[in-house]
N, C-alpha and C positions, 0 to 999 in steps of 0.2 A: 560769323562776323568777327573780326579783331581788330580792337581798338585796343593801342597801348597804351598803360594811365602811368604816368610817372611820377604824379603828385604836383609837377612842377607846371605842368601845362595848364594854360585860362581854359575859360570856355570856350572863345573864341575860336580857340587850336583846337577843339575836340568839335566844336562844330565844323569846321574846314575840314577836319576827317571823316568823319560822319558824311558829309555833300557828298567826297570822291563816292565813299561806299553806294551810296543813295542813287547818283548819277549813274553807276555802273548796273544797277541791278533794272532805274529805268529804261537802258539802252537796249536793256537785255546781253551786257556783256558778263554781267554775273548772276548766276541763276536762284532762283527763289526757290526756299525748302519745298518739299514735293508736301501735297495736303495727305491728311490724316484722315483716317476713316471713322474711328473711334476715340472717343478720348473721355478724363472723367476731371475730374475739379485737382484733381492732386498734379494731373499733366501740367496747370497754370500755376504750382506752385513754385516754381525754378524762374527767377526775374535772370536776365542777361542785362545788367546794370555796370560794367568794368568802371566809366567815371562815376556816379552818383553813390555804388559802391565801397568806390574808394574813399568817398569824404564822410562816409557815416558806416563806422562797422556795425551797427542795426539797421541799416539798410533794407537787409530780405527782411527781417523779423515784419518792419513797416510793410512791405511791399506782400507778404505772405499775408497777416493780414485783415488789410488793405481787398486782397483778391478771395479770400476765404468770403467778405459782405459780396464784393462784385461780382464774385461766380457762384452763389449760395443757392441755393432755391428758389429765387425770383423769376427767374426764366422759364422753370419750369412750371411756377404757381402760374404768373400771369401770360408768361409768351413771350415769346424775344423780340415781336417789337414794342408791346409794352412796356418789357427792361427796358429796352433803346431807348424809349424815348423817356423814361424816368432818369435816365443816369444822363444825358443829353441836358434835361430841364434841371437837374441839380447841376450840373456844371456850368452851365449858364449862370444861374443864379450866382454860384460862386463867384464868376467875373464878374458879373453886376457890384455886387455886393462889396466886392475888394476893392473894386474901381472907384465907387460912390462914397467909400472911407477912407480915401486916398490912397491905401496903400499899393496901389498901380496907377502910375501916373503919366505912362510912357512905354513905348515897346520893349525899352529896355528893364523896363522897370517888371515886366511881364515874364519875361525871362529869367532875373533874378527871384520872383515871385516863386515859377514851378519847378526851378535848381532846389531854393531853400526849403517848401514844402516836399521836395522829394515826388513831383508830381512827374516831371521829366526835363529834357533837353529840348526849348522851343526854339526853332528856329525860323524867322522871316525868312523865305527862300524869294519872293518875287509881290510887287505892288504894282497895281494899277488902280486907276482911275475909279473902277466898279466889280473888281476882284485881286484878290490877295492867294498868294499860295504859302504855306504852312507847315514844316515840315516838324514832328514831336520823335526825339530820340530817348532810349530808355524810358519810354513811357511804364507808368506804374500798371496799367490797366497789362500792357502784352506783352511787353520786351521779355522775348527767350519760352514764348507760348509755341505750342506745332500751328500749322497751318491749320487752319480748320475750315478752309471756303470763306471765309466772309470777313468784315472787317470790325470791331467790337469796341472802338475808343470815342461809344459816345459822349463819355466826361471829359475827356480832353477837350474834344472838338466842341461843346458844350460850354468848357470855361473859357478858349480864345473866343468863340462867337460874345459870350456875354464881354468880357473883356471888349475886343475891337467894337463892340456896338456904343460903348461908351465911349471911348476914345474917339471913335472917328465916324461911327454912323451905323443904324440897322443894319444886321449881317446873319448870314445862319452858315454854317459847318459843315461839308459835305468829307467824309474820308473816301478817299480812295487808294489808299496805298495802307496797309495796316500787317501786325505780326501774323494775324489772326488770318492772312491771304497769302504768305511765305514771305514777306517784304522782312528786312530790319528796321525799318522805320513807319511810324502813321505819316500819311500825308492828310492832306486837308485842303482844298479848296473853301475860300472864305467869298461867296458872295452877297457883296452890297444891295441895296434895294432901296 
């Protein structure tokens, strides 16, 4: 993936680069990394972060880690979907939590939120009525991971669910698009209930 950061571009601009990338890889006009057979905790050590990088030269330090607790030996003590659903229910909780102390008080404000935390680049891609689509760039959880078969950004999808439930109504976080399945982006289907 190449994004160019030139310090001078908003978010805006790097999300409208990010969609082409994103659009292309759904169409299937640009192809997703081929999956890994093998891999160990040091393979997630390498974030692929060009703008979130660029605003904080301790960037990897955060995001290393950040991935040293999230790929640690939980998965292997309790199971992966037990992690899942632990790192899922903390992320929740975190948009609950920031929502109900105001400090998210808007989608935009959500976005601003996981920029300044170094969480990732959120993007609203699509709203209806009783489902929302979700798009997470530089995510801290996978951005610049191999492919590993599956998708792994249950704290992402975790803190929009808790976030959008409070803003606009009970919601849960499905990914289907993640680094962790060759994609450069999480996606996430958000639906309402």
């Amino acid at each position: 993936m190449v994004i160019t950061v030139t310090g001078t571009e908003d978010i805006q601009e790097i999300i409208r680069k990010y969609r082409e990338i994103t659009e292309k890889e759904m169409r299937g006009e640009r192809p997703i990394r081929p999956r890994v057979e093998k891999y160990t905790t040091v393979d997630f050590l390498n974030p692929a972060r060009p703008y979130l990088g660029s605003q904080n030269k301790d960037d990897t330090k955060y995001v290393v880690n950040f991935r040293l607790v999230r790929w640690s030996e939980l998965e292997r003590i309790v199971g992966i979907q037990a992690s899942n659903v632990l790192w899922y229910n903390a992320g929740k909780r975190l948009g609950e939590l920031v929502t109900e102390k105001g400090l998210i008080k808007s989608l935009d404000d959500l976005i601003s939120f996981a920029v300044n935390q170094r969480i990732g680049i959120v993007d609203i891609v699509k709203e209806s009525t009783n489902k929302a689509r979700v798009h997470v760039y530089e995510c801290i959880s996978c951005s610049g991971i191999p492919n590993i078969g599956r998708p792994v950004c249950y704290f992402e999808g975790g803190l929009v669910a808790g976030v959008l439930s409070k803003l606009i109504g009970k919601c849960k976080a499905v990914e289907t698009h993640c680094w962790g399945m060759g994609y450069s982006f999480c996606g996430f289907d958000i639906i309402f209930y």
